[in-house]
KOLMI-695890 format. One record per residue (C-alpha): x, y, z; residue in three letters. Coordinates in pm, whole numbers, padded with zeros to 5 digits, always signed. Each point is the difference from the previous one (the first is absolute). Example, Ala and Ser with C-alpha at 12.3 -4.5 7.8 and 13.67 -1.06 7.14 Angstrom:
<recs>
+01230-00450+00780ALA+00137+00344-00066SER
</recs>
This chain:
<recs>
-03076+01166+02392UNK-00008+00337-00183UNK-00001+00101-00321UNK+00368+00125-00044UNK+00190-00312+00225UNK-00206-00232-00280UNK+00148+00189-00291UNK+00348+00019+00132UNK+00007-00414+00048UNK-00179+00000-00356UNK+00224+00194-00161UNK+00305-00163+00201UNK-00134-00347-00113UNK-00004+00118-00357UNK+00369+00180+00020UNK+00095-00372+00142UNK-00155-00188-00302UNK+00181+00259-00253UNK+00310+00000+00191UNK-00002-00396+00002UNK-00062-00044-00361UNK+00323+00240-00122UNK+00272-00212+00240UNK-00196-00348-00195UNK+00018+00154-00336UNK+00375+00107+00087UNK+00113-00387+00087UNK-00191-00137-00285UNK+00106-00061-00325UNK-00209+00123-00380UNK-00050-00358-00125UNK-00123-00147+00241UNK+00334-00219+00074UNK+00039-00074+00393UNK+00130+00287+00223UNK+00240-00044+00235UNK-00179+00051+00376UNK+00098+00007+00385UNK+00383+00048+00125UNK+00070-00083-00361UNK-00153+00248-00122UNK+00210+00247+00282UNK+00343-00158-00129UNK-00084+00017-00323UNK-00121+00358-00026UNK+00309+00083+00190UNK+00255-00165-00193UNK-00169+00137-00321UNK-00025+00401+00110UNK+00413-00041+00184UNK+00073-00034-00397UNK-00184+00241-00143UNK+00102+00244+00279UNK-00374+00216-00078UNK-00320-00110-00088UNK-00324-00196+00125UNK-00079-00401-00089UNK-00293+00032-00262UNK-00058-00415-00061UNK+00164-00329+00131UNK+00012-00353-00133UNK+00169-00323+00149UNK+00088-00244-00209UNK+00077+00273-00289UNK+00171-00180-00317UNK+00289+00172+00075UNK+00077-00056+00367UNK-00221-00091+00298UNK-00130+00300+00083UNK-00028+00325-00221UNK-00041+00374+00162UNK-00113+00285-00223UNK+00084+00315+00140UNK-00091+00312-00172UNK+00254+00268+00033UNK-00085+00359+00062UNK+00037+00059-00409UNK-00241-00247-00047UNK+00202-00245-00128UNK-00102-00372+00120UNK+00310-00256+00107UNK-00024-00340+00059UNK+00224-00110+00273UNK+00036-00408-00047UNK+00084-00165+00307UNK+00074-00339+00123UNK-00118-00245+00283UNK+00211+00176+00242UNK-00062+00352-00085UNK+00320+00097-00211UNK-00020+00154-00329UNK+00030-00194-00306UNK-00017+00308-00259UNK-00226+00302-00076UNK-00184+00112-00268UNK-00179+00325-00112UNK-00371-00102-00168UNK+00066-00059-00367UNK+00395-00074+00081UNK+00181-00295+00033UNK+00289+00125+00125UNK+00131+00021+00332UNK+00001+00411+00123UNK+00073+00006+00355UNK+00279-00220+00098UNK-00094-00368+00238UNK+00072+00007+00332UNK+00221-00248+00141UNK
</recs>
């Protein structure tokens, strides 16, 4: 094999491992609570960003003292929200980090 095909798949392998570890640390949550994985992970991300309308899911919980599952999205500002949502998806309330009151209106 030459030189240059062996550092392409090296450096490939390595862009993989990086790559991978950003989309883990994106569906995981700070304290080390449970994130929410698989298809759940899909609906849930999707519910959560459809009410913020902008942003990216930093951290996800299930079985958040508030709800089932919790989304954090940080918004282009930088300001985190945590979307609470129940068993099937819908959203329970919202809450900016540091707020406990509701700032984007629920779904129905």
């Amino acid at each position: 094999m030459r030189r240059t095909t062996r550092i392409t798949i090296a450096l490939g392998a390595i862009s993989l491992i990086v790559g991978g570890a950003g989309v883990v640390r994106a569906a995981t949550s700070g304290d080390g609570d449970t994130p929410i994985t698989g298809t759940d992970l899909a609906r849930a991300s999707s519910a959560a960003l459809a009410t913020t309308s902008q942003g990216r899911v930093t951290g996800t919980e299930v079985g958040d003292e508030d709800s089932y599952y919790e989304v954090e999205v940080t918004l282009e500002n930088g300001t985190q929200v945590d979307v609470q949502l129940d068993t099937n998806f819908h959203v329970v309330k919202t809450m900016t980090d540091g707020d406990n009151s509701a700032d984007f209106p629920a779904t129905p």
